[in-house]
N, CA, C and O atoms as a GROMACS GRO file, in nm:
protein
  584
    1UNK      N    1   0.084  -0.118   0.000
    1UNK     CA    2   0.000   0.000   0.000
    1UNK      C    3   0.089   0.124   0.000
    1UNK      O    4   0.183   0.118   0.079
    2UNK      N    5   0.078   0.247  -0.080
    2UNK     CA    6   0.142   0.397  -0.109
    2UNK      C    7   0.041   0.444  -0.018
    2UNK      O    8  -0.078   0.433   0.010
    3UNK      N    9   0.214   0.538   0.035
    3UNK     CA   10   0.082   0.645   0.074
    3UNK      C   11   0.130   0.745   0.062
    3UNK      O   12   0.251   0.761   0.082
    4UNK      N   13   0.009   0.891   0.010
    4UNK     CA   14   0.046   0.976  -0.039
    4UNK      C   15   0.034   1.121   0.076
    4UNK      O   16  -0.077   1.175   0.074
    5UNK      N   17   0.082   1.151   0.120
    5UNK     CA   18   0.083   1.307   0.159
    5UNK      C   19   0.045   1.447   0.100
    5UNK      O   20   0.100   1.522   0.020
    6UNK      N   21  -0.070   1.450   0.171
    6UNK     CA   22  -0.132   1.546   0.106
    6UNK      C   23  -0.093   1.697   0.234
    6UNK      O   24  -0.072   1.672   0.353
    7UNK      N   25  -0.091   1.807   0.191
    7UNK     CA   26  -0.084   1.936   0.230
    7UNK      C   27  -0.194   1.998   0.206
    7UNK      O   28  -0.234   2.023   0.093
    8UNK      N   29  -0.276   2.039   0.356
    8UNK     CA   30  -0.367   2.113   0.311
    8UNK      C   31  -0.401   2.247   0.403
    8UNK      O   32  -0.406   2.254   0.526
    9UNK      N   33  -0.419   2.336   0.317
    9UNK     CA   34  -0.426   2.489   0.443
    9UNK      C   35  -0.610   2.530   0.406
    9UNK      O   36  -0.682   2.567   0.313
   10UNK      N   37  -0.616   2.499   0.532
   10UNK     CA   38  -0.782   2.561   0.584
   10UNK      C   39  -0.775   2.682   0.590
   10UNK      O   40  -0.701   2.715   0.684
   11UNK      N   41  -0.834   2.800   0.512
   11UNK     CA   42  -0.877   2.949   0.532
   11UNK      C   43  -0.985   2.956   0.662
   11UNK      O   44  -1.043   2.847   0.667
   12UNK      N   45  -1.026   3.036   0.754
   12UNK     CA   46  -1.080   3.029   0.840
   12UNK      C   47  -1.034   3.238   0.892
   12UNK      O   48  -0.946   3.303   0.836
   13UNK      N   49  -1.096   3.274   0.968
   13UNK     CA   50  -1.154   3.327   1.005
   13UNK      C   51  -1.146   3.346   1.147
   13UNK      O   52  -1.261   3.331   1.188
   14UNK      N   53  -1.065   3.373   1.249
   14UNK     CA   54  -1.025   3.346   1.391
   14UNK      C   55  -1.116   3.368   1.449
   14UNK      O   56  -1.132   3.300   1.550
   15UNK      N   57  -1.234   3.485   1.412
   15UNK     CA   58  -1.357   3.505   1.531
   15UNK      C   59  -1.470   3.367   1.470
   15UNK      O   60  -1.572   3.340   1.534
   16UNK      N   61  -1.444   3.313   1.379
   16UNK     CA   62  -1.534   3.164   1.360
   16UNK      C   63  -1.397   3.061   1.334
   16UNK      O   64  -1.360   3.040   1.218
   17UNK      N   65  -1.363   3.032   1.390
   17UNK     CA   66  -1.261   2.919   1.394
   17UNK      C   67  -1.304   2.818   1.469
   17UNK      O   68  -1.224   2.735   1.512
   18UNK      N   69  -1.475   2.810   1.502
   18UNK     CA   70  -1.551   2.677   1.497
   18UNK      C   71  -1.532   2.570   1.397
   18UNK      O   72  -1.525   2.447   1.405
   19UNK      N   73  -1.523   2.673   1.278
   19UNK     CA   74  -1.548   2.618   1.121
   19UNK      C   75  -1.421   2.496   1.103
   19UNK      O   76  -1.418   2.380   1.063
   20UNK      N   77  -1.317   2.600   1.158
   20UNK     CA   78  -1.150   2.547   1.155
   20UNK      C   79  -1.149   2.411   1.260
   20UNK      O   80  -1.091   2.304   1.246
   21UNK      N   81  -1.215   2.448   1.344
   21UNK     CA   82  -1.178   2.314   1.451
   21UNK      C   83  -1.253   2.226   1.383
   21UNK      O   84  -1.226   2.106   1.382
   22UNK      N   85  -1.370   2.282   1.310
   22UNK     CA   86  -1.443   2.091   1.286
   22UNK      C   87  -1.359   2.054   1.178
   22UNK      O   88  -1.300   1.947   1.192
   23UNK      N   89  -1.335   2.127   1.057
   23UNK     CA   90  -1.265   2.090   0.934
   23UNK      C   91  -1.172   2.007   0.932
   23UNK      O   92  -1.157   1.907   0.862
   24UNK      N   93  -1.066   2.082   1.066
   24UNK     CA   94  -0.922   2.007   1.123
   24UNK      C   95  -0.953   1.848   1.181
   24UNK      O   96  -0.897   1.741   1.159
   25UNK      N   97  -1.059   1.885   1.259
   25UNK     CA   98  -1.037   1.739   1.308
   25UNK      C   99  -1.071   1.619   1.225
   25UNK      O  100  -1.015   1.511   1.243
   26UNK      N  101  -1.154   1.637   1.142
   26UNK     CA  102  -1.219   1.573   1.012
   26UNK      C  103  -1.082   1.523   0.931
   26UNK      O  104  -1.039   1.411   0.904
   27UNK      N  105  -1.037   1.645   0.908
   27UNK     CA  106  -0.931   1.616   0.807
   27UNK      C  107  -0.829   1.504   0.868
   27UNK      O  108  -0.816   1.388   0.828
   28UNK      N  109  -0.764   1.564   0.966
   28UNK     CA  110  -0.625   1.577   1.051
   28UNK      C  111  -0.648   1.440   1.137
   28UNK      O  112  -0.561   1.353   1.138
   29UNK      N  113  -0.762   1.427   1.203
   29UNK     CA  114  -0.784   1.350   1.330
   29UNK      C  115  -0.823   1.231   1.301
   29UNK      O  116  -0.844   1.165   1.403
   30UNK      N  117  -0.850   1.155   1.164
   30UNK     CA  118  -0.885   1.026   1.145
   30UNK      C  119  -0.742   0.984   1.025
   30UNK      O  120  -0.668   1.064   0.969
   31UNK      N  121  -0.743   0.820   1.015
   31UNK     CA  122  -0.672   0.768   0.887
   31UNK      C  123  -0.766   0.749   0.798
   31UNK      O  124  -0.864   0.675   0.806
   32UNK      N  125  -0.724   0.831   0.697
   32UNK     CA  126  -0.761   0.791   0.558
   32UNK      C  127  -0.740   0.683   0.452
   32UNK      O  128  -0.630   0.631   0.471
   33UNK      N  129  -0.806   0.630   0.346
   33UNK     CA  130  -0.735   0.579   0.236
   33UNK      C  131  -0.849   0.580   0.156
   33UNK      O  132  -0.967   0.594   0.187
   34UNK      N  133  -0.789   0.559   0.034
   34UNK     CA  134  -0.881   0.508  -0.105
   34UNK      C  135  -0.796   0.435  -0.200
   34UNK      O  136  -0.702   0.458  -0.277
   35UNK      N  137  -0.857   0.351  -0.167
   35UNK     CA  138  -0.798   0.228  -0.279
   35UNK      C  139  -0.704   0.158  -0.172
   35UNK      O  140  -0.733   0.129  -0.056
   36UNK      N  141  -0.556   0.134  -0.255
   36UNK     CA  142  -0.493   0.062  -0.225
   36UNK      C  143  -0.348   0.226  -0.140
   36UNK      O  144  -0.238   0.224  -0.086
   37UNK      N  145  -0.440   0.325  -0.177
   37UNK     CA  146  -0.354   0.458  -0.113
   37UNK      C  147  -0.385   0.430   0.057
   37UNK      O  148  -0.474   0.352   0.092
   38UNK      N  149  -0.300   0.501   0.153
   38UNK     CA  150  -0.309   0.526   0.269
   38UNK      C  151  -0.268   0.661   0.225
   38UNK      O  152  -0.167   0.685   0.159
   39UNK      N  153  -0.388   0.780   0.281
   39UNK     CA  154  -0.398   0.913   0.253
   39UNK      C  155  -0.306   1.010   0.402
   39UNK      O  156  -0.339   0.967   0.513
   40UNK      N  157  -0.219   1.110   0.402
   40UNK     CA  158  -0.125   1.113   0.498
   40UNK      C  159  -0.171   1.285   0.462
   40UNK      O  160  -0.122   1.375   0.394
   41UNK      N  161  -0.299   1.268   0.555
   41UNK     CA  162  -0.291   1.488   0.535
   41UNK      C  163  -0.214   1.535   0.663
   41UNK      O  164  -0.216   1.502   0.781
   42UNK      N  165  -0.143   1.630   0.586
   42UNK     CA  166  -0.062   1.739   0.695
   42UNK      C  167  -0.119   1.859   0.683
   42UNK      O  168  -0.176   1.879   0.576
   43UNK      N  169  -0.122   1.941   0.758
   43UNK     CA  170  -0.202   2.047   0.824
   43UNK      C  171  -0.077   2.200   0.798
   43UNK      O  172   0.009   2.245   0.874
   44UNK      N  173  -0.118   2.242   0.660
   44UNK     CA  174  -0.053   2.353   0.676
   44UNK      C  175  -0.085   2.556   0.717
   44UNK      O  176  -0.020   2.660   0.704
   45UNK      N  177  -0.243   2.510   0.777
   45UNK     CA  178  -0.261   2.637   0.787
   45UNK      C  179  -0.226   2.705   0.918
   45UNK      O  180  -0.149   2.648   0.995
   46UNK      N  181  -0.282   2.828   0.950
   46UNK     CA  182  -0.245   2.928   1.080
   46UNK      C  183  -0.373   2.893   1.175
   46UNK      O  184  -0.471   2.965   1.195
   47UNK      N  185  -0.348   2.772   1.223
   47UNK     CA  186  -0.440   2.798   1.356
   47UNK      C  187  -0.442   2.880   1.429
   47UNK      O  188  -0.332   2.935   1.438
   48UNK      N  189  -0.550   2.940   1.521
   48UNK     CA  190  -0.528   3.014   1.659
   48UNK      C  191  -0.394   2.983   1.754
   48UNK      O  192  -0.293   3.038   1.799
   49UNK      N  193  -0.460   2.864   1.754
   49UNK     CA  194  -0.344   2.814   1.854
   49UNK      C  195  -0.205   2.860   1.849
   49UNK      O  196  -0.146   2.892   1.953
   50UNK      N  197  -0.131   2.864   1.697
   50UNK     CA  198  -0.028   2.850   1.660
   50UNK      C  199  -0.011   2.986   1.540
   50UNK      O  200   0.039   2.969   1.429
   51UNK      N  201  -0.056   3.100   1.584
   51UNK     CA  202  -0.055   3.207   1.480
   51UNK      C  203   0.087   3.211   1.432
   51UNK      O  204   0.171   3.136   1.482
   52UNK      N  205   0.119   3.303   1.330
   52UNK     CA  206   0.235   3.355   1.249
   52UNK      C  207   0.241   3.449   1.353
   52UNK      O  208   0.140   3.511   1.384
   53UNK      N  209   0.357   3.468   1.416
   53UNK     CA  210   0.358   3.647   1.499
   53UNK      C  211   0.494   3.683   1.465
   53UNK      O  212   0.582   3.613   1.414
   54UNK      N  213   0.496   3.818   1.507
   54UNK     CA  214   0.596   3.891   1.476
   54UNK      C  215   0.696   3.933   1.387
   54UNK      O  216   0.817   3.923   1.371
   55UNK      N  217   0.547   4.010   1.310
   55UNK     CA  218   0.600   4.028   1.147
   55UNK      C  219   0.569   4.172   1.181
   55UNK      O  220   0.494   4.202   1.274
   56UNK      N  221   0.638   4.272   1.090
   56UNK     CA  222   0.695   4.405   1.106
   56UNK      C  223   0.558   4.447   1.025
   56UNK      O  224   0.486   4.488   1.116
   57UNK      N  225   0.505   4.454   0.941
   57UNK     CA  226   0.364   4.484   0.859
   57UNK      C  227   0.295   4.425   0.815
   57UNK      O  228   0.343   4.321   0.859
   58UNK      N  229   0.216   4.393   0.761
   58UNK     CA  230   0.098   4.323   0.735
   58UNK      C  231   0.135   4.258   0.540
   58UNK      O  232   0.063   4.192   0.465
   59UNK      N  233   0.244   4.303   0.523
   59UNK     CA  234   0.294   4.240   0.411
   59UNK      C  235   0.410   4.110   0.444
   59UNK      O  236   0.400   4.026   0.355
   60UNK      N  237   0.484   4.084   0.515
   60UNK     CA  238   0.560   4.052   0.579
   60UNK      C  239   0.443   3.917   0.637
   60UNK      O  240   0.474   3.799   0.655
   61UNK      N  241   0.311   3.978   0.656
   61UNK     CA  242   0.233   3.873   0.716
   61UNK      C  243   0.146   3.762   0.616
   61UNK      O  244   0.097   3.651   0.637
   62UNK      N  245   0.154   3.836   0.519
   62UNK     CA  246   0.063   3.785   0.377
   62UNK      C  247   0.196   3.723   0.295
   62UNK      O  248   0.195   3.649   0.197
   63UNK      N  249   0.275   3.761   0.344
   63UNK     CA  250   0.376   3.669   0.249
   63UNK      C  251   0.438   3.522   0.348
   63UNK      O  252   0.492   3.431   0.284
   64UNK      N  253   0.428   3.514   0.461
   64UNK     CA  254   0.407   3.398   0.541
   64UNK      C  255   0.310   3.314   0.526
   64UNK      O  256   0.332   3.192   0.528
   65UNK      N  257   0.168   3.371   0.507
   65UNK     CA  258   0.122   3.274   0.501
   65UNK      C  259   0.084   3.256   0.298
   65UNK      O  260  -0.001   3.183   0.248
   66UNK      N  261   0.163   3.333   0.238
   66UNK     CA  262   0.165   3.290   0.119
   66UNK      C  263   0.222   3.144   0.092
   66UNK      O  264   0.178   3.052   0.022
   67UNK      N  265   0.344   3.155   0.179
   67UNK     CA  266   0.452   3.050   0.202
   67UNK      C  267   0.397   2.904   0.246
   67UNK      O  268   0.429   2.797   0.195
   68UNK      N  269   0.310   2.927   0.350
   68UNK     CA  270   0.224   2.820   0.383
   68UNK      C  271   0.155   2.754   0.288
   68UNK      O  272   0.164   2.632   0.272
   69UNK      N  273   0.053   2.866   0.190
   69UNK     CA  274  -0.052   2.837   0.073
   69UNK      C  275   0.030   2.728  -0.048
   69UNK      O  276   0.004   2.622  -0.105
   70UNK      N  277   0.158   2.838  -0.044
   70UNK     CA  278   0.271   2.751  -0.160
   70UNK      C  279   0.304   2.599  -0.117
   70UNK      O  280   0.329   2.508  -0.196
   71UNK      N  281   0.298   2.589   0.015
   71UNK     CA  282   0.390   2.440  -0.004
   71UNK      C  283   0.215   2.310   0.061
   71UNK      O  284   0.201   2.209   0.129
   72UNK      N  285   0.118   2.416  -0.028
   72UNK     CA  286   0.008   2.323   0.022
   72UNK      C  287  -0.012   2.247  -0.125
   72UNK      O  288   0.022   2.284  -0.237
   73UNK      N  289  -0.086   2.118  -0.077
   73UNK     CA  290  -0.182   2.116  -0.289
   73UNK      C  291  -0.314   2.122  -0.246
   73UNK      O  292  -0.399   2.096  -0.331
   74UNK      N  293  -0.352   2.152  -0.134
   74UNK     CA  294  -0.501   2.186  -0.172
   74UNK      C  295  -0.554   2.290  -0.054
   74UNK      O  296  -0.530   2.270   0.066
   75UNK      N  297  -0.634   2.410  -0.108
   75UNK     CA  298  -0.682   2.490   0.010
   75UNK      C  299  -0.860   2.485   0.008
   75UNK      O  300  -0.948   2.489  -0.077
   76UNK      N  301  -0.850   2.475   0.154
   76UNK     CA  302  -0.999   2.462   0.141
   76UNK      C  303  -1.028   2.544   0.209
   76UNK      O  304  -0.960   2.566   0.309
   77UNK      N  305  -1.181   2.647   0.168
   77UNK     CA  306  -1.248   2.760   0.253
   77UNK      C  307  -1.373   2.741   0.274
   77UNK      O  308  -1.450   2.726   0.179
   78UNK      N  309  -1.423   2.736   0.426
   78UNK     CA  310  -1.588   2.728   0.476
   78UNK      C  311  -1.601   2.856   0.368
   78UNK      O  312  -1.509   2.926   0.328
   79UNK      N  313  -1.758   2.865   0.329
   79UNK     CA  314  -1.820   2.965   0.192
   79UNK      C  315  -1.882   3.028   0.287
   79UNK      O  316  -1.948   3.111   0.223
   80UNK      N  317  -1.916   3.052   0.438
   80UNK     CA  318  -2.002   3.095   0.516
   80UNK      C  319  -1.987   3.288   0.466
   80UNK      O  320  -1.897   3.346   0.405
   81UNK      N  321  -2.092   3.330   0.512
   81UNK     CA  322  -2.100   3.503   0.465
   81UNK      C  323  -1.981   3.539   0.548
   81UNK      O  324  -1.925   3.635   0.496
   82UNK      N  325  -1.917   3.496   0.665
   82UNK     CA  326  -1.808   3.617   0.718
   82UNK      C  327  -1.707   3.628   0.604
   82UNK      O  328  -1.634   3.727   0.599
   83UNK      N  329  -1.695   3.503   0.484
   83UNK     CA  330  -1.601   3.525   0.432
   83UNK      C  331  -1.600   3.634   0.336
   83UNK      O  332  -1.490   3.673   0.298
   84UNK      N  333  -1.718   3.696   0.285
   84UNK     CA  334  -1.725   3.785   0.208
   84UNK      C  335  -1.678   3.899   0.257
   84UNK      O  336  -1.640   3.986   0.178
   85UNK      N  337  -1.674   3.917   0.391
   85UNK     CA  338  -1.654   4.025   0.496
   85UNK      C  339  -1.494   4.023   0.536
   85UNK      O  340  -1.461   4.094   0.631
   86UNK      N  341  -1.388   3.941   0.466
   86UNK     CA  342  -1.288   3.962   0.531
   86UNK      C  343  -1.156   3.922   0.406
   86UNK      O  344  -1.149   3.834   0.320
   87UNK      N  345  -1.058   4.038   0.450
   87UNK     CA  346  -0.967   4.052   0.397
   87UNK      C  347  -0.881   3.957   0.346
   87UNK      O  348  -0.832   3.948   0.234
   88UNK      N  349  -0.865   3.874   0.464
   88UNK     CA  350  -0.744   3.767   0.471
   88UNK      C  351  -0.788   3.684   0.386
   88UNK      O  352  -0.719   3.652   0.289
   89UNK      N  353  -0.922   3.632   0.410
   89UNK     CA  354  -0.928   3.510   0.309
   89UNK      C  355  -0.947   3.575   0.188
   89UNK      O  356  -0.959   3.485   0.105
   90UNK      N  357  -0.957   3.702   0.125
   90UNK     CA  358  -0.964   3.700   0.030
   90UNK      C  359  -0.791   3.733  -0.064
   90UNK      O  360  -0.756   3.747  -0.181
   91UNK      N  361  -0.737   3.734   0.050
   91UNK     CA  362  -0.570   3.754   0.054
   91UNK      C  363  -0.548   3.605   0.008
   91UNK      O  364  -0.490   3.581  -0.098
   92UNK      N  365  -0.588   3.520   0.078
   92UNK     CA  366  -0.554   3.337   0.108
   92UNK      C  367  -0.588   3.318  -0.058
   92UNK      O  368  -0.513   3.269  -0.141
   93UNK      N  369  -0.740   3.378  -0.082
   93UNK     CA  370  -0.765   3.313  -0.206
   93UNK      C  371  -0.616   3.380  -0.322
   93UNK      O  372  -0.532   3.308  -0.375
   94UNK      N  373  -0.625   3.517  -0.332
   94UNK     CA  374  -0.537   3.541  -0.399
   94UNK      C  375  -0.396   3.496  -0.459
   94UNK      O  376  -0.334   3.503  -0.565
   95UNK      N  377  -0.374   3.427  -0.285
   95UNK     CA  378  -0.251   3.302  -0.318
   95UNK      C  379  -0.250   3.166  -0.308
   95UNK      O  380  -0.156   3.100  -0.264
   96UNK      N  381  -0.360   3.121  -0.350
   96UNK     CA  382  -0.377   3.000  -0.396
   96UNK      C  383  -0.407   3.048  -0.554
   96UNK      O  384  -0.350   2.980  -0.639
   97UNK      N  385  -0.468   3.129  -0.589
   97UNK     CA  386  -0.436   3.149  -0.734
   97UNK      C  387  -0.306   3.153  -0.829
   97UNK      O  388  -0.282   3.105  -0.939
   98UNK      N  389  -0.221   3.244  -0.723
   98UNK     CA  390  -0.099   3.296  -0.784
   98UNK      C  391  -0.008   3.183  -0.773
   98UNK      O  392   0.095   3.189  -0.840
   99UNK      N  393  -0.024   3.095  -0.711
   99UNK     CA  394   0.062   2.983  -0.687
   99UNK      C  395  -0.030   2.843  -0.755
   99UNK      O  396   0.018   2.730  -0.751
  100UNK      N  397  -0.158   2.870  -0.812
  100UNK     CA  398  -0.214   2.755  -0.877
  100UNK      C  399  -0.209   2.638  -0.784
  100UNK      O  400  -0.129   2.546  -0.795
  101UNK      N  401  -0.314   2.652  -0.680
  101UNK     CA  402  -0.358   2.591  -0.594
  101UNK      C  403  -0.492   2.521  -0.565
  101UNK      O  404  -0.556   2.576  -0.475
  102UNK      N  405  -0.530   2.451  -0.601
  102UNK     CA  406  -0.684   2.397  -0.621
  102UNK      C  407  -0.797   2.469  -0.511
  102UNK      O  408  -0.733   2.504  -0.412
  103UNK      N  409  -0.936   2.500  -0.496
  103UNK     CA  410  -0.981   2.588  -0.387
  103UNK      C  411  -1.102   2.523  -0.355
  103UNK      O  412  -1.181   2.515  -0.449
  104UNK      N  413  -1.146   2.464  -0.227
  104UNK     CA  414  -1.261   2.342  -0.199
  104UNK      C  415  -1.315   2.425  -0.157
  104UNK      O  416  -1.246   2.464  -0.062
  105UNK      N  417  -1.450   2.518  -0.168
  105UNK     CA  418  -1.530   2.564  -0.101
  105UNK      C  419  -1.619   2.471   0.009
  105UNK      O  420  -1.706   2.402  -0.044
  106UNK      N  421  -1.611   2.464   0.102
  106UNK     CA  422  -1.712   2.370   0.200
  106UNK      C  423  -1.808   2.467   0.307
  106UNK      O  424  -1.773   2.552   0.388
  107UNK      N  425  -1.966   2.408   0.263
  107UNK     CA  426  -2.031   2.490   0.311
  107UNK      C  427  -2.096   2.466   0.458
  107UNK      O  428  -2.185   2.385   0.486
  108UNK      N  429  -2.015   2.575   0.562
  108UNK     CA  430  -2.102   2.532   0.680
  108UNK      C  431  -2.256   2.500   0.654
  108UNK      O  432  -2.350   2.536   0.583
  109UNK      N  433  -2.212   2.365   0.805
  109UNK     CA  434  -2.396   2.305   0.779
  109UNK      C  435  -2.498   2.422   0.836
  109UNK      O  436  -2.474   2.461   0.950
  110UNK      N  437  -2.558   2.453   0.799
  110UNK     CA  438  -2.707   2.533   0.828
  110UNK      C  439  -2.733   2.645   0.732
  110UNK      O  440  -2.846   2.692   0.714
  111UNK      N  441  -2.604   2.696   0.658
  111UNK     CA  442  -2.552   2.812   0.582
  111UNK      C  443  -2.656   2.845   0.440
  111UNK      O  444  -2.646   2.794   0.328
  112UNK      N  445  -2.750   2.940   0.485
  112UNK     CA  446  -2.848   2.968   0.372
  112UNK      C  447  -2.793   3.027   0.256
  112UNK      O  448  -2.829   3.021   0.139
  113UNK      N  449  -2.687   3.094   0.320
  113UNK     CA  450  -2.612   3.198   0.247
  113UNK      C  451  -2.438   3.198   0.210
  113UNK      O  452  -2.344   3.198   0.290
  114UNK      N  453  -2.436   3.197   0.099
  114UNK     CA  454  -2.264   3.164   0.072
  114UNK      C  455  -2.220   3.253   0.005
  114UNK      O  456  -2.282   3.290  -0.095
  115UNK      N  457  -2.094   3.313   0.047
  115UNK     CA  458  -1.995   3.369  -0.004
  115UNK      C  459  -1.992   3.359  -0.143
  115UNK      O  460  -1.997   3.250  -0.200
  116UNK      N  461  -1.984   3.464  -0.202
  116UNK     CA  462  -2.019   3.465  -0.343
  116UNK      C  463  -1.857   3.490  -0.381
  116UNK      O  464  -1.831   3.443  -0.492
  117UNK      N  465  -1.753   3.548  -0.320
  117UNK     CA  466  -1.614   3.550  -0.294
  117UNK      C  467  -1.576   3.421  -0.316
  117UNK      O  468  -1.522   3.395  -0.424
  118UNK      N  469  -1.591   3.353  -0.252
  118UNK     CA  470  -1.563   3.209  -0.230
  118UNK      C  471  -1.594   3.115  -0.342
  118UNK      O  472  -1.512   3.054  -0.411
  119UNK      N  473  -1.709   3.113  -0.349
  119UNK     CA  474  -1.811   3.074  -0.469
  119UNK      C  475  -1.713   3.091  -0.621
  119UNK      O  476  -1.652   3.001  -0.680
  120UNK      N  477  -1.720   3.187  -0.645
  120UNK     CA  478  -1.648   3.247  -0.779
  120UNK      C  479  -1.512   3.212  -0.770
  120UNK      O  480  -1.444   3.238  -0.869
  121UNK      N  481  -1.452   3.151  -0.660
  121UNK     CA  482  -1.279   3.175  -0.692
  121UNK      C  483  -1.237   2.988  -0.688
  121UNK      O  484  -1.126   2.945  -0.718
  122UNK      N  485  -1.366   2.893  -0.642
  122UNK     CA  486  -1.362   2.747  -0.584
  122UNK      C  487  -1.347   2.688  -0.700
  122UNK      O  488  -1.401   2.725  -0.805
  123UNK      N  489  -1.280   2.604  -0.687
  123UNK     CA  490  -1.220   2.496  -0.836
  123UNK      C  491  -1.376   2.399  -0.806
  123UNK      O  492  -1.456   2.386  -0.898
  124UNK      N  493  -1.401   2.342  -0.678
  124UNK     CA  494  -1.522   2.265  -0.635
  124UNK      C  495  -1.611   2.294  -0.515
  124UNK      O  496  -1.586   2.396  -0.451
  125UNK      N  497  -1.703   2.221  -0.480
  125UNK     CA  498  -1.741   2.267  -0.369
  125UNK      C  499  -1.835   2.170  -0.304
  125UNK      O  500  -1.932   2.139  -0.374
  126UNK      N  501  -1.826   2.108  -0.170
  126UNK     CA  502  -1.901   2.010  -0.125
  126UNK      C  503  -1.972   2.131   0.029
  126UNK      O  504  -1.941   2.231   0.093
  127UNK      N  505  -2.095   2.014   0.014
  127UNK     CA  506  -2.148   2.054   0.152
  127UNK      C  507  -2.102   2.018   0.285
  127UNK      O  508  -2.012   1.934   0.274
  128UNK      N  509  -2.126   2.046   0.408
  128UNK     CA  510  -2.073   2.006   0.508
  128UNK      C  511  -2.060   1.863   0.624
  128UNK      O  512  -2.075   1.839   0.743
  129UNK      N  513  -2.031   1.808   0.523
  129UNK     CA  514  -2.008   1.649   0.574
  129UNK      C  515  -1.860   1.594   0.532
  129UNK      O  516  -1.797   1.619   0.429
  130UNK      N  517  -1.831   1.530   0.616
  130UNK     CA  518  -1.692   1.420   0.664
  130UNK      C  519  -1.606   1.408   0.501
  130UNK      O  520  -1.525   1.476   0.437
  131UNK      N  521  -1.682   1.271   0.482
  131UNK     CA  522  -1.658   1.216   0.378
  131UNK      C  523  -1.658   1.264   0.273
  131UNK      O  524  -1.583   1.220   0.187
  132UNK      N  525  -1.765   1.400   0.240
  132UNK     CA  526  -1.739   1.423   0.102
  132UNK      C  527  -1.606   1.542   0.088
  132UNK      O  528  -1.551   1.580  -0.016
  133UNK      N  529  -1.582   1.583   0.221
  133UNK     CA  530  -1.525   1.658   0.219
  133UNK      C  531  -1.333   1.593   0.223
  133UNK      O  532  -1.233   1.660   0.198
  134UNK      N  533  -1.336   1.508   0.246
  134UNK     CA  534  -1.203   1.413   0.225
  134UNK      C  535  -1.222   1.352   0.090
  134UNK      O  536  -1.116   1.340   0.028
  135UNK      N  537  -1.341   1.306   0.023
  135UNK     CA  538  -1.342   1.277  -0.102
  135UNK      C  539  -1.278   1.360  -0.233
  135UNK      O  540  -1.224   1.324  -0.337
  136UNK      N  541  -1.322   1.524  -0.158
  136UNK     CA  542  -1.326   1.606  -0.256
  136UNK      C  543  -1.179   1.676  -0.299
  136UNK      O  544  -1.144   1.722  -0.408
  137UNK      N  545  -1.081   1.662  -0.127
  137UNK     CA  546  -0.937   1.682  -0.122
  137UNK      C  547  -0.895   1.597  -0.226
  137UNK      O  548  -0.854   1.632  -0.336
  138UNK      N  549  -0.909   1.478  -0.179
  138UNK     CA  550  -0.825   1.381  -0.268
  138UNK      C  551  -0.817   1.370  -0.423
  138UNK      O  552  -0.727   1.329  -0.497
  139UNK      N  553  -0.976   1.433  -0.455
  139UNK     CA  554  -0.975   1.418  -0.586
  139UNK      C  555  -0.918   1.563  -0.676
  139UNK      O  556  -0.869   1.571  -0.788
  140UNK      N  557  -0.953   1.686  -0.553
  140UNK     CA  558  -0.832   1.777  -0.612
  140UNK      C  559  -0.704   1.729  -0.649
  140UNK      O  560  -0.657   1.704  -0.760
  141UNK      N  561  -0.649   1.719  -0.517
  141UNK     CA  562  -0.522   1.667  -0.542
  141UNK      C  563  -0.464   1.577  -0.633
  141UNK      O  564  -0.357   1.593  -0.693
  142UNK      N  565  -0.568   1.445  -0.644
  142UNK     CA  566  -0.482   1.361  -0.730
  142UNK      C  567  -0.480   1.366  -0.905
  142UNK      O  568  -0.406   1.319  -0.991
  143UNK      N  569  -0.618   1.457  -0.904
  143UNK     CA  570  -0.615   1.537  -1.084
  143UNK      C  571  -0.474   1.593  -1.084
  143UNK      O  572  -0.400   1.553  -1.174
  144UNK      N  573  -0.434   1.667  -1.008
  144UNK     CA  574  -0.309   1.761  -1.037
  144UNK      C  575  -0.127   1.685  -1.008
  144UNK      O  576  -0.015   1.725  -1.038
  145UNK      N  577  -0.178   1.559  -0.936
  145UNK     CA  578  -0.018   1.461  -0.864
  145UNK      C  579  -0.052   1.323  -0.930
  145UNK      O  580   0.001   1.217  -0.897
  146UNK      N  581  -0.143   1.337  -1.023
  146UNK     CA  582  -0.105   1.184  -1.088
  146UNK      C  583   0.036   1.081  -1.077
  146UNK      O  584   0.038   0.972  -1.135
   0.00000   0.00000   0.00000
């Protein structure tokens, strides 16, 4: 059995980093596989827990976590409305573009309303469940790491 290592940075939102804890543990907190793969996700985004600090401007800060985005292959963003409302992720999206990064929109469960930000910039997009949401990594990823 291969197993492949996947990199993935969750966009999130620190005053809803509910979104981030369920995503993470989903992702991060079980073993994966499909097929005859054993799936090996590593966790490259900025948790709370573990912020980027002590950067001199706010460019200095977007280029850290550019750095993060770069050595990911797949970024995934909850589509919830704060995201329309905020800078960073629309910073995050910017560098998953510029670095040609695949973009999983996943929609919090109850969410009437989605980010039209999000929406417009997502290579795909699943609703808020487990499985489709590990389905949907993998199949980013493995279109692009054949």
């Amino acid at each position: 059995m291969s197993t492949r290592q996947i990199h993935v940075f969750i966009s999130h939102a620190w005053a809803h980093s509910h979104h981030y804890d369920t995503l993470s543990s989903w992702i991060f907190g079980e073993k994966w596989s499909v097929g005859q793969a054993s799936l090996d996700f590593r966790d490259f985004s900025v948790p709370k827990s573990n912020p980027i600090l002590n950067f001199p401007n706010t460019a200095a800060l977007q280029q850290a976590i550019f750095n993060q985005i770069a050595r990911s292959h797949v970024v995934v963003i909850p589509s919830g409305m704060y995201a329309s409302h905020s800078a960073w992720i629309q910073k995050e999206i910017d560098g998953a573009k510029a670095y040609r990064k695949p973009i999983l929109a996943v929609n919090p469960w109850g969410q009437q309303r989605k980010s039209g930000v999000v929406l417009s910039n997502a290579d795909d997009g699943v609703g808020w469940n487990k499985q489709s949401v590990i389905n949907k990594i993998w199949s980013l990823y493995y279109v692009r790491n054949k």
